[in-house]
Every structure is written in C-alpha cells, then in structure tokens.
C-alpha positions as a LaTeX table, in Angstrom:
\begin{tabular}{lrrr}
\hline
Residue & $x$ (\AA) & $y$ (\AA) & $z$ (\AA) \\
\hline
Unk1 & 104.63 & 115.80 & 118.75 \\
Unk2 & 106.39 & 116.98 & 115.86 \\
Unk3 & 106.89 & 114.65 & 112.56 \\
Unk4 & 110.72 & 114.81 & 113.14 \\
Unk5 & 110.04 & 113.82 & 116.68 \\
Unk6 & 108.02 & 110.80 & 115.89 \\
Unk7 & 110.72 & 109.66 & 113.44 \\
Unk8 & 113.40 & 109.39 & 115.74 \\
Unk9 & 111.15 & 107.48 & 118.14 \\
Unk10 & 110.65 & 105.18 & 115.28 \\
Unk11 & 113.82 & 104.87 & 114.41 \\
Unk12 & 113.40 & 106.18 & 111.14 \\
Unk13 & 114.84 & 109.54 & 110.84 \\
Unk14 & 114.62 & 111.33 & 107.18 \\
Unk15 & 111.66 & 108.61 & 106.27 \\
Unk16 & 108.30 & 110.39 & 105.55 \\
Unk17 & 106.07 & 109.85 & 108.18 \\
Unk18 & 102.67 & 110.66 & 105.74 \\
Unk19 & 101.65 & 109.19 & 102.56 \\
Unk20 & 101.68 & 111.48 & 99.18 \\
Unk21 & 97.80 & 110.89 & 97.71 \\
Unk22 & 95.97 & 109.24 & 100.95 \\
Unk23 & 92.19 & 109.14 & 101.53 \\
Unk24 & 92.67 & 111.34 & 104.58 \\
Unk25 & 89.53 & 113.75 & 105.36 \\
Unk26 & 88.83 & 116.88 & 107.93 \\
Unk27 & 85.71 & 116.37 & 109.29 \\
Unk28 & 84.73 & 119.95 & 109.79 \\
Unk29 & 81.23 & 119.69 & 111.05 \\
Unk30 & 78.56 & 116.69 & 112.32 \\
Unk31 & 77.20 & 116.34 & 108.84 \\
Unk32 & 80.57 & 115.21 & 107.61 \\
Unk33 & 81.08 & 112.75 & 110.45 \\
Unk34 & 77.51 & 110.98 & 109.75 \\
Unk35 & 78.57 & 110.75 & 106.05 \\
Unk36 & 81.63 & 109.24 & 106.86 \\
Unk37 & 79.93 & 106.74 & 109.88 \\
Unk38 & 78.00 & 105.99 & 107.06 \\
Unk39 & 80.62 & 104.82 & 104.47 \\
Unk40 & 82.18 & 103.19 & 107.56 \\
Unk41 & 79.36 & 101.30 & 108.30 \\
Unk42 & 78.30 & 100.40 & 104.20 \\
Unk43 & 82.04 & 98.91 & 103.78 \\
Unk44 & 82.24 & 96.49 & 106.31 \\
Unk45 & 85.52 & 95.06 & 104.69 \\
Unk46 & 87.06 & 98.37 & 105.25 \\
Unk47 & 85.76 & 98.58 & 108.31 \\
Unk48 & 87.96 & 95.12 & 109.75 \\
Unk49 & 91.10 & 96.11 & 107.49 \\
Unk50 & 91.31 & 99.45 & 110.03 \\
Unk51 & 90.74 & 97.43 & 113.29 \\
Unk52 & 93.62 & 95.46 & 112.09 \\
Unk53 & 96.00 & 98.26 & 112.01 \\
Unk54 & 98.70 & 98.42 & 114.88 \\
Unk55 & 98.52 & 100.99 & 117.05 \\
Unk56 & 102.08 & 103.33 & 117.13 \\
Unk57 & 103.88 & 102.92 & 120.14 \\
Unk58 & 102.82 & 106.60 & 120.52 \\
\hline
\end{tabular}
C-alpha cells in the first residue's frame, strides 16, 4: 500500500507518514538480525516501550 494510500485511510492526507532521523535498520543478512535480537534482548526497557505500540488499523 502506497504512503498516500495509508494517509487517506488515516485520515491524514498531506501528513508525513515516516519520521525524518529514525533508528530504522535493513536487516540484510542473519548476522544483522542476531545483533539486533541482541540489543533487543540487552534493553529490556526498550523492549516493553515497542510492545506498547498500537498496531495501525492496517
């Protein structure tokens, strides 16, 4: 689904749908998804602040 898309299902045409400057990560191969299970699992307090998160009506 396009960003545009999504937007008007939000009811938020024109607002950006990404944020400028996130942490966001490709994980490009199985070494990169242990390191990041890893950090996962070392930040526990992270960890719950991501369960938390609503999931889009998506």
């Amino acid at each position: 689904m396009a960003c545009v898309q999504i937007t008007l299902l939000l009811g938020t045409p024109g607002v950006p749908l990404w944020q400028r400057n996130d942490d966001a990560r490709i994980i490009h191969d199985d070494e990169a998804l242990q390191r990041v299970r890893a950090y996962i699992v070392a930040n526990p307090s992270r960890q719950r602040k991501r369960q938390s998160v609503p999931v889009p009506p998506w």
